[in-house]
mmCIF file of the N, C-alpha and C atoms, coordinates in Angstrom:
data_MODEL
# 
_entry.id   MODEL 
# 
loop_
_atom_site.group_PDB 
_atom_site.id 
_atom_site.type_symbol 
_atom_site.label_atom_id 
_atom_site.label_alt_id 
_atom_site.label_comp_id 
_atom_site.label_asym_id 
_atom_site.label_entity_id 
_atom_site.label_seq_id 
_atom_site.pdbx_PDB_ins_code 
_atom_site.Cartn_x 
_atom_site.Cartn_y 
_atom_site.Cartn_z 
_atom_site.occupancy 
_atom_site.B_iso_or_equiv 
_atom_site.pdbx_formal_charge 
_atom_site.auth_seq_id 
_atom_site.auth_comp_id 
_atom_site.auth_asym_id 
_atom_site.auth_atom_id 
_atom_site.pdbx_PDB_model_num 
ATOM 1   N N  . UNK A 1 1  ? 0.840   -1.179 0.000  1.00 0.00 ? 1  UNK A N  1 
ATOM 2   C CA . UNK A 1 1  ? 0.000   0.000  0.000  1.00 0.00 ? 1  UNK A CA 1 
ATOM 3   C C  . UNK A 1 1  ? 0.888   1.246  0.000  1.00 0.00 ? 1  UNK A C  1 
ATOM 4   N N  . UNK A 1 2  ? 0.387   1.871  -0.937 1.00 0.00 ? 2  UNK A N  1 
ATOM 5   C CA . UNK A 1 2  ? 1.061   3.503  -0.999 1.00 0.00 ? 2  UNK A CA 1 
ATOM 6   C C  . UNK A 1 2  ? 0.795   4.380  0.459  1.00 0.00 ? 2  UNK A C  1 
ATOM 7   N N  . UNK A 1 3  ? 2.267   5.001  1.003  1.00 0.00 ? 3  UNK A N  1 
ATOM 8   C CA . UNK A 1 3  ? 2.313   5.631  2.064  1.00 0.00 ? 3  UNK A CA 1 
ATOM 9   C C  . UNK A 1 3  ? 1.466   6.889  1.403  1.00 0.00 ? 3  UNK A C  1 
ATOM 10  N N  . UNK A 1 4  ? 1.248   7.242  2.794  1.00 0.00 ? 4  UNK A N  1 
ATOM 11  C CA . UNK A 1 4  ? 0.502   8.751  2.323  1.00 0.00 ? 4  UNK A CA 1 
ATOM 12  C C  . UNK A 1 4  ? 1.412   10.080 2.549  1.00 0.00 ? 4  UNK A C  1 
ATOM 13  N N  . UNK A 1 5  ? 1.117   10.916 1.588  1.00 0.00 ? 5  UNK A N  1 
ATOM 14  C CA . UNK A 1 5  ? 2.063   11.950 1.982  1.00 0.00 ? 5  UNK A CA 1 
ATOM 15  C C  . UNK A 1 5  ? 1.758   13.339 3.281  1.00 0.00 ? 5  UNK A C  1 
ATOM 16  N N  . UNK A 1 6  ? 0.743   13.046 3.858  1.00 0.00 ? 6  UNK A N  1 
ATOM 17  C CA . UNK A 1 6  ? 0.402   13.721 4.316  1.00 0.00 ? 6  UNK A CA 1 
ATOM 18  C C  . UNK A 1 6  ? 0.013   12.899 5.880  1.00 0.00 ? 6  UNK A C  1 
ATOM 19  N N  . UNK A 1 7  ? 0.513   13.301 6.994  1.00 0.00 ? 7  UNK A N  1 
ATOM 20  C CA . UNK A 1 7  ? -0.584  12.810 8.174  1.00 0.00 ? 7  UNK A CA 1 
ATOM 21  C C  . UNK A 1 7  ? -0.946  12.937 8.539  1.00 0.00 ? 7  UNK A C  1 
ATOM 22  N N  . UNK A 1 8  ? -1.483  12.047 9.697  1.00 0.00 ? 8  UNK A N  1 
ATOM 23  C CA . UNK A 1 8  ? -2.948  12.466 9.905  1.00 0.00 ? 8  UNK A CA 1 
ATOM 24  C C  . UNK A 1 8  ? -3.044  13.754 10.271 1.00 0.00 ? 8  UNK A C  1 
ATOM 25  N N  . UNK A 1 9  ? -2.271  14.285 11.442 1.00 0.00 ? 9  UNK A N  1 
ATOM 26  C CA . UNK A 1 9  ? -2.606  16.015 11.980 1.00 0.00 ? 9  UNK A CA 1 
ATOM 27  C C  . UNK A 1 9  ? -2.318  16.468 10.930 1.00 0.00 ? 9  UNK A C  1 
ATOM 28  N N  . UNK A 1 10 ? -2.038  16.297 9.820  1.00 0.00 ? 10 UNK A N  1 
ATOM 29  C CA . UNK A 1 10 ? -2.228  17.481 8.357  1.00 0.00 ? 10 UNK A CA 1 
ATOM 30  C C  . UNK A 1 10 ? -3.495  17.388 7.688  1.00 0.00 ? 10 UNK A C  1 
ATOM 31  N N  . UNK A 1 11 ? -3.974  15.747 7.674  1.00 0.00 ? 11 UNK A N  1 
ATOM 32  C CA . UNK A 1 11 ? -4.893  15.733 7.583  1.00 0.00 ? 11 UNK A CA 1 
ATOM 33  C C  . UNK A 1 11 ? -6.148  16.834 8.497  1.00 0.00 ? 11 UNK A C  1 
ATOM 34  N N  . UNK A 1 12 ? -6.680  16.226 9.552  1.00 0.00 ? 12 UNK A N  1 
ATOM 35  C CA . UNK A 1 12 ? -7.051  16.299 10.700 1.00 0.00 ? 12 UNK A CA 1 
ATOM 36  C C  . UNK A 1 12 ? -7.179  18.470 10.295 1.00 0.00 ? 12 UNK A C  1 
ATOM 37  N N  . UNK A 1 13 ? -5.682  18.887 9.878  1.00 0.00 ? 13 UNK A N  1 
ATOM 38  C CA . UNK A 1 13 ? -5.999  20.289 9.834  1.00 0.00 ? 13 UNK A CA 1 
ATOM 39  C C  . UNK A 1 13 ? -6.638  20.907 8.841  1.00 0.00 ? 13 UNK A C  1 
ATOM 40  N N  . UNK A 1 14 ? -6.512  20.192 7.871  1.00 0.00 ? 14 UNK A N  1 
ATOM 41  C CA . UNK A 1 14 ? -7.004  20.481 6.499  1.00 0.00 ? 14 UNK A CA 1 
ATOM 42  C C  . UNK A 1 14 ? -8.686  20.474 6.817  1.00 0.00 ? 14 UNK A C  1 
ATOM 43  N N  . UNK A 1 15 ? -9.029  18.801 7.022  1.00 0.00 ? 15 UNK A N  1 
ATOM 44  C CA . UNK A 1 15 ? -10.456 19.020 7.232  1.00 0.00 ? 15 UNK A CA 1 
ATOM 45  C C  . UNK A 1 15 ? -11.377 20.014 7.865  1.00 0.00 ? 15 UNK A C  1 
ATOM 46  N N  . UNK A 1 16 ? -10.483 20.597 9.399  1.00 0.00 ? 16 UNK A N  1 
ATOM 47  C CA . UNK A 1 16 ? -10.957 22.024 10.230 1.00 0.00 ? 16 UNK A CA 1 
ATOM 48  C C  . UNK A 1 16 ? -10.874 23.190 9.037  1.00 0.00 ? 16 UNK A C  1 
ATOM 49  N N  . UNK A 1 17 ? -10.253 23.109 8.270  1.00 0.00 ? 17 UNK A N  1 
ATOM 50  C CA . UNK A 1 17 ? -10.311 24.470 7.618  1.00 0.00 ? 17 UNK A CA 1 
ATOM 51  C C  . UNK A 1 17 ? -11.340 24.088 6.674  1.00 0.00 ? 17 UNK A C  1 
ATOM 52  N N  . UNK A 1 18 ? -11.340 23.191 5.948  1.00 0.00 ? 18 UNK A N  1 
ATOM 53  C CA . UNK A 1 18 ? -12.284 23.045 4.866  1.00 0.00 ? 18 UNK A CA 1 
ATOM 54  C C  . UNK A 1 18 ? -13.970 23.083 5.483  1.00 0.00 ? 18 UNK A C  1 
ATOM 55  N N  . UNK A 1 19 ? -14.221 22.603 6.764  1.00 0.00 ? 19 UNK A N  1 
ATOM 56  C CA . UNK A 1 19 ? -15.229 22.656 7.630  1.00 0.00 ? 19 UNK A CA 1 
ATOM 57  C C  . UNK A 1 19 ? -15.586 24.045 8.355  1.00 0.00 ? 19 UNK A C  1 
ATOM 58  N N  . UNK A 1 20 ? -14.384 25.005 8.416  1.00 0.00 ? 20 UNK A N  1 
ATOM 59  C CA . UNK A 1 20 ? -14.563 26.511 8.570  1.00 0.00 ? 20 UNK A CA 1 
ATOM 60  C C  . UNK A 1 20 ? -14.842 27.383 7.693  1.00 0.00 ? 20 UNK A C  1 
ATOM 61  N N  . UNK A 1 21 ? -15.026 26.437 6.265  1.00 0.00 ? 21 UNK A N  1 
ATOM 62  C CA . UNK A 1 21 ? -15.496 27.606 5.301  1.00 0.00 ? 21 UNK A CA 1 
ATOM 63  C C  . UNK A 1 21 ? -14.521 27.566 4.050  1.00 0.00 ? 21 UNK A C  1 
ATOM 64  N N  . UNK A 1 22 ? -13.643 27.550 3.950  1.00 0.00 ? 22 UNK A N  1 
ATOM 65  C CA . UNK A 1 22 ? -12.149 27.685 3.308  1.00 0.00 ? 22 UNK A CA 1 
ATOM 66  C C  . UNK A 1 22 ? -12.924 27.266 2.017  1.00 0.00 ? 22 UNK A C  1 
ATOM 67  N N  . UNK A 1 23 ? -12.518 27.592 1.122  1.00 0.00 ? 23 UNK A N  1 
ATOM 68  C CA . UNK A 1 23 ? -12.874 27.039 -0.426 1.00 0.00 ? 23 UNK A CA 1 
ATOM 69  C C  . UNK A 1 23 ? -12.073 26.282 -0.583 1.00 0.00 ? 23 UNK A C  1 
ATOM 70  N N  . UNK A 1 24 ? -12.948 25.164 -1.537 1.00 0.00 ? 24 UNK A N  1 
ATOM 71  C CA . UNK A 1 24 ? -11.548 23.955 -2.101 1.00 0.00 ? 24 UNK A CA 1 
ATOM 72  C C  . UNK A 1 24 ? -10.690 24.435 -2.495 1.00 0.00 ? 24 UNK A C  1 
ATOM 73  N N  . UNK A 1 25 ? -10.347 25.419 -3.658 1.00 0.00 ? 25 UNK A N  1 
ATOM 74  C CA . UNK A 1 25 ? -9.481  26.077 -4.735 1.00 0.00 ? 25 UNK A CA 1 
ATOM 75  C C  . UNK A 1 25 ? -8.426  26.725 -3.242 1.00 0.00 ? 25 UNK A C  1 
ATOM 76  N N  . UNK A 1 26 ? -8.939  27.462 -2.413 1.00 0.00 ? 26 UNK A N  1 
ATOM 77  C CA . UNK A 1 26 ? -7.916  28.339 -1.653 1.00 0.00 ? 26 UNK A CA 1 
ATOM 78  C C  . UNK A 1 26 ? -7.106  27.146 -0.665 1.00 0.00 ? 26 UNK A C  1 
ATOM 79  N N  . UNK A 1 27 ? -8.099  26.117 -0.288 1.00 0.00 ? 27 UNK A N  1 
ATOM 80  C CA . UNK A 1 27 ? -7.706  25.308 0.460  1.00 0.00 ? 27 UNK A CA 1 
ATOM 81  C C  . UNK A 1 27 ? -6.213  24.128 -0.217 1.00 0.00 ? 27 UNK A C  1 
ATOM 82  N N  . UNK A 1 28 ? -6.657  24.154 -1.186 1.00 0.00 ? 28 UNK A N  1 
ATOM 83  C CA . UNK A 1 28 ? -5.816  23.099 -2.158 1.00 0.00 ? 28 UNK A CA 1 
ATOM 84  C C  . UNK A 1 28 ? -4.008  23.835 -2.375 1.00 0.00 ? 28 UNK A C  1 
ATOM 85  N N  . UNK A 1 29 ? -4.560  25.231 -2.794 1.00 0.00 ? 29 UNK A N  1 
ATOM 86  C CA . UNK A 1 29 ? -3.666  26.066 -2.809 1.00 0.00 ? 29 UNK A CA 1 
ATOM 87  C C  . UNK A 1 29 ? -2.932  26.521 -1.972 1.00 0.00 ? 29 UNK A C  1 
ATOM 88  N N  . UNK A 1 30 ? -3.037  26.588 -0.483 1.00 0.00 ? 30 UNK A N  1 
ATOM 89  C CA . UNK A 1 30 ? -2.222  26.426 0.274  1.00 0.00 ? 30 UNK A CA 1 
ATOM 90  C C  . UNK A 1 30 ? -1.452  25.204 0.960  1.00 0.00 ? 30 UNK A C  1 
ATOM 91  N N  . UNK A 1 31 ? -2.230  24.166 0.348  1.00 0.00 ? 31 UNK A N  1 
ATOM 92  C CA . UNK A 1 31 ? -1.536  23.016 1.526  1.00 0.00 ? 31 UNK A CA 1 
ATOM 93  C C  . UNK A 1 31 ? -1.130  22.193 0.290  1.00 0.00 ? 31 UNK A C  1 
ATOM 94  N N  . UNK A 1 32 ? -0.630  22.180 -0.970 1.00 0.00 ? 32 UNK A N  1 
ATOM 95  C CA . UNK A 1 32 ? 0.051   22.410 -1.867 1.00 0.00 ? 32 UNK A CA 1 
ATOM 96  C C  . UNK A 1 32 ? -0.662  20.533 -3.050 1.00 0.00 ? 32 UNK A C  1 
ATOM 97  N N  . UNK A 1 33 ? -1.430  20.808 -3.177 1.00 0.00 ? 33 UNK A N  1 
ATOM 98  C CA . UNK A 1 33 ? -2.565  19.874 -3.627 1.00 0.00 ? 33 UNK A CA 1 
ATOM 99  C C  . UNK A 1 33 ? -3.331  19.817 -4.668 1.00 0.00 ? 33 UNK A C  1 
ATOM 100 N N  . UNK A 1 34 ? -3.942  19.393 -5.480 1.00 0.00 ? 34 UNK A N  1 
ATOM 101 C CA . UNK A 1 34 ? -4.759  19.490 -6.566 1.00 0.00 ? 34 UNK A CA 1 
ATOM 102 C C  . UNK A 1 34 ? -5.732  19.411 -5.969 1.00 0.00 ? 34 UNK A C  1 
ATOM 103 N N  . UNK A 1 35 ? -7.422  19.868 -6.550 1.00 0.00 ? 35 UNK A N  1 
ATOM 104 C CA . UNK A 1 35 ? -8.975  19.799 -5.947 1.00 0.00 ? 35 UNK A CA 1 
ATOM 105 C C  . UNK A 1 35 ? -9.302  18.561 -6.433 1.00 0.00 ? 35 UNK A C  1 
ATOM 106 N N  . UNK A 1 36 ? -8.256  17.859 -7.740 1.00 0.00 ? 36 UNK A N  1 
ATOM 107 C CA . UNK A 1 36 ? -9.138  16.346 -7.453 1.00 0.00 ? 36 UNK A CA 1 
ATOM 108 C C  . UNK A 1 36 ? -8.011  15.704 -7.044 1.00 0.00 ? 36 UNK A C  1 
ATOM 109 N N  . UNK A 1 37 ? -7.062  15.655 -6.445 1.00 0.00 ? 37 UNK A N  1 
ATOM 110 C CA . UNK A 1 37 ? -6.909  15.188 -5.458 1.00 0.00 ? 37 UNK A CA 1 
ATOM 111 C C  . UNK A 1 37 ? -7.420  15.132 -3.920 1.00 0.00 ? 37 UNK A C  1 
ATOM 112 N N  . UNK A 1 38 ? -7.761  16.566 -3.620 1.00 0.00 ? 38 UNK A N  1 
ATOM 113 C CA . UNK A 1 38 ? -8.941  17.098 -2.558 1.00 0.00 ? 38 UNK A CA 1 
ATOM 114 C C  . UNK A 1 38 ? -10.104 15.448 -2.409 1.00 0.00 ? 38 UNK A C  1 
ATOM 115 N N  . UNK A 1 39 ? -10.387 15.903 -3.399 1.00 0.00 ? 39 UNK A N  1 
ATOM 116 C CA . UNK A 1 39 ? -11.871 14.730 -4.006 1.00 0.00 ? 39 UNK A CA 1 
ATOM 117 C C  . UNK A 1 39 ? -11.545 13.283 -3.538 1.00 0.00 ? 39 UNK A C  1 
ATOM 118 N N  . UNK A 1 40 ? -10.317 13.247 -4.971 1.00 0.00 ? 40 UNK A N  1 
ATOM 119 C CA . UNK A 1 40 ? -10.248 11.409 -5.015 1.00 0.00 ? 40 UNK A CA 1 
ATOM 120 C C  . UNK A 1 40 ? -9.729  10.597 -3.512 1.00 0.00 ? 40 UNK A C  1 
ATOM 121 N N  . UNK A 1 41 ? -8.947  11.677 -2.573 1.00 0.00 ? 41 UNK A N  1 
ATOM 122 C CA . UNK A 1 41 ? -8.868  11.013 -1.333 1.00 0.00 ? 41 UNK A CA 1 
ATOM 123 C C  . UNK A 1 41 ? -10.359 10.777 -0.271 1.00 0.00 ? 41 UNK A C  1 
ATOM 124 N N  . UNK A 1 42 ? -11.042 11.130 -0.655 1.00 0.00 ? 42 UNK A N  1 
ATOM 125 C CA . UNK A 1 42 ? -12.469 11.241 -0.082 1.00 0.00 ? 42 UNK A CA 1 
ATOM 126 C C  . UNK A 1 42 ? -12.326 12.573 1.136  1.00 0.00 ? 42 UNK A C  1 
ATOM 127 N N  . UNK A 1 43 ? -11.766 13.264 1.080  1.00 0.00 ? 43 UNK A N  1 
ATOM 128 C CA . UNK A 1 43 ? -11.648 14.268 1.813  1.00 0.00 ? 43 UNK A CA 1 
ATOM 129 C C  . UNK A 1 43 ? -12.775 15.049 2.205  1.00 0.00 ? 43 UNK A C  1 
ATOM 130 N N  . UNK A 1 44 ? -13.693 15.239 1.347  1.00 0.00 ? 44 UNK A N  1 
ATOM 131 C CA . UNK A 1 44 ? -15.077 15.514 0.833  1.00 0.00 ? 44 UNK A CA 1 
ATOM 132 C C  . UNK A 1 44 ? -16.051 14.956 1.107  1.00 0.00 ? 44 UNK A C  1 
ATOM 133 N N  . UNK A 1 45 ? -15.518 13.535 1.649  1.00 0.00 ? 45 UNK A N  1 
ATOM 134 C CA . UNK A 1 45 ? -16.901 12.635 1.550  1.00 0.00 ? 45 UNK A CA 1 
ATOM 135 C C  . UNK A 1 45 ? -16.913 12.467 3.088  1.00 0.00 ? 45 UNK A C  1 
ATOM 136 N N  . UNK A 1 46 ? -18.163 11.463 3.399  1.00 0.00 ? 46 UNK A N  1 
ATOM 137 C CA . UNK A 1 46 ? -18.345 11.069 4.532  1.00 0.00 ? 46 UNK A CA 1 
ATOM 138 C C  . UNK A 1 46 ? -18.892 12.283 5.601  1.00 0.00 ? 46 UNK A C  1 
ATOM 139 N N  . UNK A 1 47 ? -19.405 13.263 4.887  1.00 0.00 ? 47 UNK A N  1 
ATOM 140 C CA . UNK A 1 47 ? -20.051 14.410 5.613  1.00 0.00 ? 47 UNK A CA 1 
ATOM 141 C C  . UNK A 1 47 ? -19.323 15.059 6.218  1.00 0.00 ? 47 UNK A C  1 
ATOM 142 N N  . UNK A 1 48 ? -18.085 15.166 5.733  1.00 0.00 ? 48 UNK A N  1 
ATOM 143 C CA . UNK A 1 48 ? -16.783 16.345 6.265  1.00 0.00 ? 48 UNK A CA 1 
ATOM 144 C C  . UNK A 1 48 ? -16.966 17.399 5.954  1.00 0.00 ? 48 UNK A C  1 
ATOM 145 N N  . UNK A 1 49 ? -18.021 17.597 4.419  1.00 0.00 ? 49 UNK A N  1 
ATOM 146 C CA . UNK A 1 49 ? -17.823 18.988 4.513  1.00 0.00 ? 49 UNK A CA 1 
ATOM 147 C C  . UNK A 1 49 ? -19.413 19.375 4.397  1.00 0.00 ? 49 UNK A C  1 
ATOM 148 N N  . UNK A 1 50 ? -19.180 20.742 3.461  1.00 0.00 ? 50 UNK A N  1 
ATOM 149 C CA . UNK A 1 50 ? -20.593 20.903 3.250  1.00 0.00 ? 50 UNK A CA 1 
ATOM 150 C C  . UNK A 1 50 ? -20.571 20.790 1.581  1.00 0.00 ? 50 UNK A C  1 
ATOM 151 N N  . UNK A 1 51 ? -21.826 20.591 0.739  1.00 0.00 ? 51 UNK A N  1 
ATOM 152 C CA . UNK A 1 51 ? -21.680 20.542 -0.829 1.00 0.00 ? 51 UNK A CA 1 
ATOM 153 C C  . UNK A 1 51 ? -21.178 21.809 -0.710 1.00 0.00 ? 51 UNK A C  1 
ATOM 154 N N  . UNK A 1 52 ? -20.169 21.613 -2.104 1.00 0.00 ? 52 UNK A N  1 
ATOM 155 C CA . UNK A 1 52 ? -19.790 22.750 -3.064 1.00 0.00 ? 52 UNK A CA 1 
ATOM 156 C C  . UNK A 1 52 ? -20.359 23.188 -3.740 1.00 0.00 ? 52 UNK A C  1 
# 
């Protein structure tokens, strides 16, 4: 299995911001990421955020 590049407390911070409002595009853009990458990790899913 592919390591992840990110852990969890990066994770974990990302989701607080994306859950505070943050736009995907601004969010992606700072924590140095593509929006479908955002996506294809399910970052999005599982009621983390709100629809886009």
């Amino acid at each position: 299995m592919k390591k992840s590049r990110f852990t969890d407390s990066q994770i974990i911070a990302i989701l607080k911001q994306a859950v505070a409002g943050t736009s995907v595009p601004e969010l992606c853009r700072g924590h140095g990421i593509s929006s479908a990458s955002f996506y294809k990790c399910g970052l999005n899913s599982a009621g983390w955020m709100r629809p886009s």
